[in-house]
C-alpha positions in Angstrom: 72.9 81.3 34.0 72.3 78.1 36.2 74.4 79.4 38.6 72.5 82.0 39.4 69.0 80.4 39.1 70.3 77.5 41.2 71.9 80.4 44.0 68.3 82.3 43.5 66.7 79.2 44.8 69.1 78.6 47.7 68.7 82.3 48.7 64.6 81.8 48.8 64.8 78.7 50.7 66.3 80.4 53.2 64.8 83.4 53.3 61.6 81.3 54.0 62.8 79.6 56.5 63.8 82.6 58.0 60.4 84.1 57.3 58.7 80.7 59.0 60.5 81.3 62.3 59.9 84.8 62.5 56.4 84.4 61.7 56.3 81.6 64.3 57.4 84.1 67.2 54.7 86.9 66.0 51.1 86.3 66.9 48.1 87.1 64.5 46.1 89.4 65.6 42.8 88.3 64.8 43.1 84.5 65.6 43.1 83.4 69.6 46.5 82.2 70.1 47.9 81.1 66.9 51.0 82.4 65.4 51.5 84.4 61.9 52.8 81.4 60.8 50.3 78.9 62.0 47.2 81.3 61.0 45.3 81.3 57.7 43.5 84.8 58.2 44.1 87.8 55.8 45.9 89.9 58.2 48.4 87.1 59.1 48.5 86.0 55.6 49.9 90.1 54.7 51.8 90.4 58.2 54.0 87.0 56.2 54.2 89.0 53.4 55.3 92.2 55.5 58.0 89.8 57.2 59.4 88.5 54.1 59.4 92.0 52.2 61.6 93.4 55.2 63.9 90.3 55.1 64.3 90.7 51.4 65.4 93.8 52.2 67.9 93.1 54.1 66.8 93.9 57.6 67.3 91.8 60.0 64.9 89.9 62.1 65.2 92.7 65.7 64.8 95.1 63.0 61.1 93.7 61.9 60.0 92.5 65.3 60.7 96.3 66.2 58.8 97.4 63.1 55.9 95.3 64.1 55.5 95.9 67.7 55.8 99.4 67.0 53.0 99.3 64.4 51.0 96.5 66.7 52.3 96.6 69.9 53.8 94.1 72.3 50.7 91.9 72.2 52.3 90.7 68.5 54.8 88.5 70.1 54.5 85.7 71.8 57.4 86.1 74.4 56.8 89.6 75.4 59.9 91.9 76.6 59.3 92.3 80.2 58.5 96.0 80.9 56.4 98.2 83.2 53.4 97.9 80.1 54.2 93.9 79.9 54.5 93.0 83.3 50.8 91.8 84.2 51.0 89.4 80.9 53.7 87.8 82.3 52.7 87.9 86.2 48.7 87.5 85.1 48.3 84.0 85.0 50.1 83.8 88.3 47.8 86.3 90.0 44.5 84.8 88.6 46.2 81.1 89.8 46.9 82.8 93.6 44.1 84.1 93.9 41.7 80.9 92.4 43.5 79.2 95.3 42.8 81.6 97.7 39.0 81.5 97.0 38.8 77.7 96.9 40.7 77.5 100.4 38.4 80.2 102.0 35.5 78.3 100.4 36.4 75.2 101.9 37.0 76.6 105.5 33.4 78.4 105.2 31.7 74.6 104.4 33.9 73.0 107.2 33.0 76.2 109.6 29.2 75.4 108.3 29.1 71.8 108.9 30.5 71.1 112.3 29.0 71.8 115.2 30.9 75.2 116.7 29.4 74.4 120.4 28.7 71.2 122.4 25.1 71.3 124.4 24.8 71.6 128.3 23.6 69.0 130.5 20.1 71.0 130.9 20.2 71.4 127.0 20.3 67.6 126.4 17.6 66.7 128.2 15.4 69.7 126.7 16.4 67.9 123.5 15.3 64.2 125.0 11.6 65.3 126.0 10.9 67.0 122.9 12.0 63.9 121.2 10.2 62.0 123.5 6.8 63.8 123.4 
């Protein structure tokens, strides 16, 4: 009877542990960047449960990522597969970071443009300027 309490034990431990790292690759839904496992909401506290209910089962952890991002979608993982659907979460931060530069740069050129003088004055011009200066 030990035995088996003692190698019930040893199987929960590390079924948790394989429930923790699963959880840590899934991201909750409601929160703003915070993993199932990280999360305190209901839905992440049940998407735990779902994770360790499918384990239990025996499936393995490809089999409940699949069940999840079928269910959820590919936004429930934090490394996304790269895909056609995926492709602008992986190359969006890029873009936004391109193109930030790109303002900033054409920003700067405008001020520079803005504040130097694009023509030098004549001869005639000069001394226009000196007599109004003068009078």
């Amino acid at each position: 009877m030990c035995a088996s309490i003692a190698f019930a034990q040893v199987s929960d431990t590390k079924l948790e542990e394989r429930v923790k790292a699963l959880s840590a690759e899934l991201r909750c839904l409601v929160c703003q960047n915070q993993t199932v496992a990280d999360s305190d909401a209901p839905v992440a506290r049940d998407m735990r449960d779902q994770v360790r209910a499918q384990l239990a089962a025996g499936k393995s952890e490809a089999e409940v990522k699949t069940y999840m991002t079928e269910r959820f979608g590919d936004f429930v993982l934090y490394r996304p597969p790269l895909r056609v659907g995926t492709v602008l979460l992986w190359i969006g931060p890029f873009l936004a970071l391109l193109a930030g530069g790109w303002l900033m740069l054409r920003n700067l050129r405008q001020r520079r443009e803005l504040a130097s003088p694009t023509t030098e004055l004549s001869e005639s011009e000069r001394e226009k300027a000196r007599q109004l200066l003068a009078d």
